[in-house]
C-alpha positions in Angstrom: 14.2 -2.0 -7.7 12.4 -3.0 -11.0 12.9 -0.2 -12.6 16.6 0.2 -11.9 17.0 -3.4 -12.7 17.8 -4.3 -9.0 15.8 -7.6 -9.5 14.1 -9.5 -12.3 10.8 -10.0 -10.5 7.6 -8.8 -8.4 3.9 -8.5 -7.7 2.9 -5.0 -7.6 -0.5 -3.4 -7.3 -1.7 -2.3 -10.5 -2.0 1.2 -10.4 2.0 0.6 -10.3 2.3 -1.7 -13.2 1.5 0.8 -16.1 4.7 2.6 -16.1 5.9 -1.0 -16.9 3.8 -2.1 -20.2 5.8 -0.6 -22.3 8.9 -1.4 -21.3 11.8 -3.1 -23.2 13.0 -5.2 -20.1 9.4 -6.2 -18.2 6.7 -7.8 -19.1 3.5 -7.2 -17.0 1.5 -10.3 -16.1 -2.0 -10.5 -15.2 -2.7 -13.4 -13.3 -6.3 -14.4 -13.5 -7.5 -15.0 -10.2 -10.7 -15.6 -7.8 -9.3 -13.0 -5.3 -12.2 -11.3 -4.5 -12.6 -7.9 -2.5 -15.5 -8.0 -0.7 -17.0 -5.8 1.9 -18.7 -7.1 5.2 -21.7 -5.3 6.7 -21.9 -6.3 10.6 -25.4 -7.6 11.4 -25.0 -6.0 15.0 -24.6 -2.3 13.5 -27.8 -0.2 14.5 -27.2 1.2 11.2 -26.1 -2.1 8.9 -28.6 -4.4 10.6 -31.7 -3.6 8.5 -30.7 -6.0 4.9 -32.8 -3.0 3.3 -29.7 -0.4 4.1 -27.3 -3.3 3.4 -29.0 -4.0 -0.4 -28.9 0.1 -0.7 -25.6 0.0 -0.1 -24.9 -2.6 -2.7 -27.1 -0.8 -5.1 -25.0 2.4 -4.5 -21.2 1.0 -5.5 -20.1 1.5 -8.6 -18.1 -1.3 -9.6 -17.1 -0.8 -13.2 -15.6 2.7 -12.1 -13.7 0.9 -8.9 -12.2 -1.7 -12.0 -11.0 1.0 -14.0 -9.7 3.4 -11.1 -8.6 1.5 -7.9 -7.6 -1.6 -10.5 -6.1 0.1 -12.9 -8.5 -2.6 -14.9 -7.0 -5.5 -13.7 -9.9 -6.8 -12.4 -13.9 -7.4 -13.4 -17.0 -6.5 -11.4 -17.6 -9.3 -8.9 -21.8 -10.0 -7.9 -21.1 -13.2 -5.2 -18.0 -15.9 -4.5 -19.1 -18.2 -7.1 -16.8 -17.3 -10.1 -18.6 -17.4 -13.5 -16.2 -20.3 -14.8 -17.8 -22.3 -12.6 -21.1 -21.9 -14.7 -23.1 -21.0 -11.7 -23.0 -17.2 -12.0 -26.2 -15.6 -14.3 -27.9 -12.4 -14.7 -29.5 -12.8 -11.3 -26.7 -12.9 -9.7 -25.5 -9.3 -10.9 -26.0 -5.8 -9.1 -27.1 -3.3 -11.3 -25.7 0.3 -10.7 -29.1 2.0 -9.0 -28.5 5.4 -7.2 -32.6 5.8 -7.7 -32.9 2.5 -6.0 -30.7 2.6 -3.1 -32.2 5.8 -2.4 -35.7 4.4 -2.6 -34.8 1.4 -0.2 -33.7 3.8 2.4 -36.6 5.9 2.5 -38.6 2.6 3.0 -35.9 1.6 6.2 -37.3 5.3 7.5 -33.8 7.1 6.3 -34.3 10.9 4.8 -32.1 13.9 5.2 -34.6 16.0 7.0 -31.8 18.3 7.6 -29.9 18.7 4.4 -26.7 18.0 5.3 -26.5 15.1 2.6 -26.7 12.4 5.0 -30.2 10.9 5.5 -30.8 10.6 9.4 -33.4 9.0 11.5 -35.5 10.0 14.3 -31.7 13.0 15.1 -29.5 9.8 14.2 -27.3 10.2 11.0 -26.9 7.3 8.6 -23.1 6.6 9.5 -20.9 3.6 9.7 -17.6 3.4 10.1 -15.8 1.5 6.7 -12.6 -0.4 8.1 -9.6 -1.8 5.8 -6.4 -3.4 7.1 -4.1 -0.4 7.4 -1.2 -0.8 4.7 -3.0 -2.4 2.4 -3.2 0.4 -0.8 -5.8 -1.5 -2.9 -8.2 -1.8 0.0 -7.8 1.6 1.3 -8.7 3.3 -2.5 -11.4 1.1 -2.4 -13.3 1.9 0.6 -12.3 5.7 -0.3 -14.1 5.1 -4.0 -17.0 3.2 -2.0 -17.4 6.3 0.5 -17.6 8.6 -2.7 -20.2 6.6 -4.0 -22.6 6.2 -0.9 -22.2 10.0 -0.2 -24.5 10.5 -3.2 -27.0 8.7 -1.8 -27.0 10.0 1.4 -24.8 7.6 3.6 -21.9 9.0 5.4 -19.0 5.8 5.6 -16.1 7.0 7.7 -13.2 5.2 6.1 -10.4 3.9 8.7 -7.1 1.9 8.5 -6.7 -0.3 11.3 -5.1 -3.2 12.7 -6.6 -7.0 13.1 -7.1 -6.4 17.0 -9.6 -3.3 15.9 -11.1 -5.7 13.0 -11.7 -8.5 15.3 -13.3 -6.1 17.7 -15.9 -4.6 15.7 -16.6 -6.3 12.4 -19.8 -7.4 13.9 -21.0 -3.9 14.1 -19.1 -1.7 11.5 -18.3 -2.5 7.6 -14.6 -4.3 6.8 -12.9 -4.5 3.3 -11.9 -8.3 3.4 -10.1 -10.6 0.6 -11.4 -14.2 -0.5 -11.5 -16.8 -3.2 -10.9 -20.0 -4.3 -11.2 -21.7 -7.9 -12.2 -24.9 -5.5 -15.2 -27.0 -4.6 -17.3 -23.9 -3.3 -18.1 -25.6 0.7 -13.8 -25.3 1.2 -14.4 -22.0 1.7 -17.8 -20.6 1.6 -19.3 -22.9 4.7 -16.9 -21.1 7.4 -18.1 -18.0 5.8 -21.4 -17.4 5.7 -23.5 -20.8 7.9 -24.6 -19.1 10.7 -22.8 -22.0 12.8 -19.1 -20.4 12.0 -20.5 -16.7 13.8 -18.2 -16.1 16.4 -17.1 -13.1 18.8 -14.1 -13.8 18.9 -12.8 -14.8 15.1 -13.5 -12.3 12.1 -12.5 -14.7 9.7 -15.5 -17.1 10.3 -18.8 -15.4 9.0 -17.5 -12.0 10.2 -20.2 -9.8 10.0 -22.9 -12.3 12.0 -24.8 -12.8 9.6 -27.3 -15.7 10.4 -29.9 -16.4 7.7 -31.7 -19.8 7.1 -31.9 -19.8 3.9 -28.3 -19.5 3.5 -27.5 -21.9 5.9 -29.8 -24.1 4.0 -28.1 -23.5 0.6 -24.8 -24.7 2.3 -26.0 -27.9 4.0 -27.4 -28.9 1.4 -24.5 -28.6 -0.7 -22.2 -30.2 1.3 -24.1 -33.0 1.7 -24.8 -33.6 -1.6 -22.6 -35.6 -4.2 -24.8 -34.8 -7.5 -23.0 -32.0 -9.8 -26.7 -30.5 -10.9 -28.2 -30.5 -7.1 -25.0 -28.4 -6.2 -25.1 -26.3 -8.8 -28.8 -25.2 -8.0 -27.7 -25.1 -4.2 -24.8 -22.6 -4.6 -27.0 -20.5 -7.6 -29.5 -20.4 -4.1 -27.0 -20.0 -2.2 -25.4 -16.7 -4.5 -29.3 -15.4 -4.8 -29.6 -15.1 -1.2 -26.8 -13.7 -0.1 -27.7 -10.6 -2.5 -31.4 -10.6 -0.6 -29.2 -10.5 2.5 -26.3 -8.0 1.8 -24.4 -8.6 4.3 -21.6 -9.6 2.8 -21.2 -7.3 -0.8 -18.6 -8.6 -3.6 -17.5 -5.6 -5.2 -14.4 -6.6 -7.4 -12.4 -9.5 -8.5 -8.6 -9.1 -9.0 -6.4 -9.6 -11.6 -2.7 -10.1 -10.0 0.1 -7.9 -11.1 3.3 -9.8 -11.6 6.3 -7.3 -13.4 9.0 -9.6 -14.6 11.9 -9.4 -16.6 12.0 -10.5 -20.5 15.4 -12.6 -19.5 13.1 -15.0 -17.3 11.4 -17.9 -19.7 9.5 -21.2 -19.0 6.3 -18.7 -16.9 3.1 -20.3 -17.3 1.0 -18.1 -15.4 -2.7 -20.1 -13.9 -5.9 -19.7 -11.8 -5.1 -18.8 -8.4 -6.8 -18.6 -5.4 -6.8 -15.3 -2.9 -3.4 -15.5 -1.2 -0.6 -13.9 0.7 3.2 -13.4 -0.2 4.5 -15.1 -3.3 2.5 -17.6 -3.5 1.0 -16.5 -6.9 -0.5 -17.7 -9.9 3.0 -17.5 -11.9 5.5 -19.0 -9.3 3.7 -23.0 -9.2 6.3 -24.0 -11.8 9.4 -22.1 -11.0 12.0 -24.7 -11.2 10.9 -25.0 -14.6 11.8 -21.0 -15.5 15.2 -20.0 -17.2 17.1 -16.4 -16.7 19.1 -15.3 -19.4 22.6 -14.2 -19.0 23.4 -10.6 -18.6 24.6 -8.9 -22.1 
């Protein structure tokens, strides 16, 4: 519809947006945002509950190469939820790219490919999980496929899987999900119902899906929700993003950049920060009443 001129407007996911850039009638938008794709590594999994198969995992993903294939480079590496403008993210926070190690930390978990197959297996049990992304969704589903490609040169076989919310809710807790977060915000709006081991529930996968329940993290949050001084916060949540990198459960992979195609007759955009969302509410559309369409010809 864009490119017949149908309608003046629309998000699209970048790997679409190129044939655009160039184009006398579009402009393409990138919206910075702190839409994170992050990937959640159920604690209940016989598999994903040792954090020394959840940090080789982590180790294994490249994300520079997911930026510049599944993003089209509309994006950046992401390392936890706490975005960099906040000044709380520093080289400790950040996952080197370390094949070597990954392997390393799964021969210490008791993981070797006896058998060589390429998958490392334990005691006849191969070192498989199943990877689940909401069906539809094109970004997620290139993702998990790049992250699969990756951990198969390591030695860990990740079925990839489109599926609905029912199968999500049901087994997030002992399988791997590609999930989207992030706000710009205060970091407790979203990052307490997350990860404190008090939001862990069977029956809600958006609450601390994987079940992860770690004390030092829980300790990070409290702390930082009861606390009113900028500097104690800031230590808090750089605790907070050190720990959940010991832990692995949950793995930030990428941060998005939002596609928005729209047509050189529109005026008055002022594209901002937005938060992960759904539909249209993006980061250009806050001031719409604002914006002016040319006349045709």
């Amino acid at each position: 519809m864009l490119a017949n001129g149908s309608i003046d407007g629309a998000g699209l996911v970048p790997k679409l947006a190129p044939r655009f850039r160039d184009s006398e009638d579009y402009r393409v938008i990138e919206v910075p945002s702190a839409d994170a794709r992050v990937i959640a590594l159920g604690n209940e999994s016989p598999v994903l509950g040792d954090p020394r198969v959840r940090r080789a995992v982590s180790l294994a993903i490249d994300r520079g190469k997911i930026v510049k294939g599944v993003l089209a480079g509309a994006g950046e590496p992401a390392y936890g939820p706490i975005m960099p403008r906040l000044g709380l993210s520093d080289a400790i926070d950040k996952v080197p790219l370390d094949p070597n190690g990954a392997r390393r930390l799964l021969r210490e978990a008791g993981w070797r490919d006896t058998d060589g197959d390429g998958v490392a297996d334990r005691r006849g049990e191969a070192l498989s999980f199943t990877l689940m992304y909401f069906a539809g969704d094109s970004v997620r589903r290139d993702l998990a496929l790049a992250v699969r490609s990756d951990l198969s040169k390591v030695g860990v076989d990740a079925k990839v899987a489109g599926v609905g919310d029912d199968v999500i809710k049901s087994r997030a807790k002992r399988d791997a999900t590609v999930f989207g977060w992030g706000q710009p915000y205060d970091p407790d709006l979203e990052l307490y119902g997350l990860f404190h081991s008090s939001a862990a529930s069977d029956d809600d996968p958006y609450t601390n899906a994987p079940l992860m329940s770690n004390r030092v993290v829980d300790a990070a949050l409290d702390a930082g929700r009861n606390s009113s001084d900028r500097g104690e916060r800031q230590d808090d949540y750089r605790g907070l993003q050190r720990e959940l990198r010991n832990d692995g459960s949950w793995l930030y992979v990428v941060r998005l950049r939002h596609i928005v195609v729209l047509s050189k007759r529109v005026s008055g955009v002022k594209p901002q920060l937005e938060p992960h969302a759904h539909g249209f509410s993006r980061g250009t559309s806050w001031n719409m009443e604002q914006w002016k369409l040319e006349p045709i010809g």
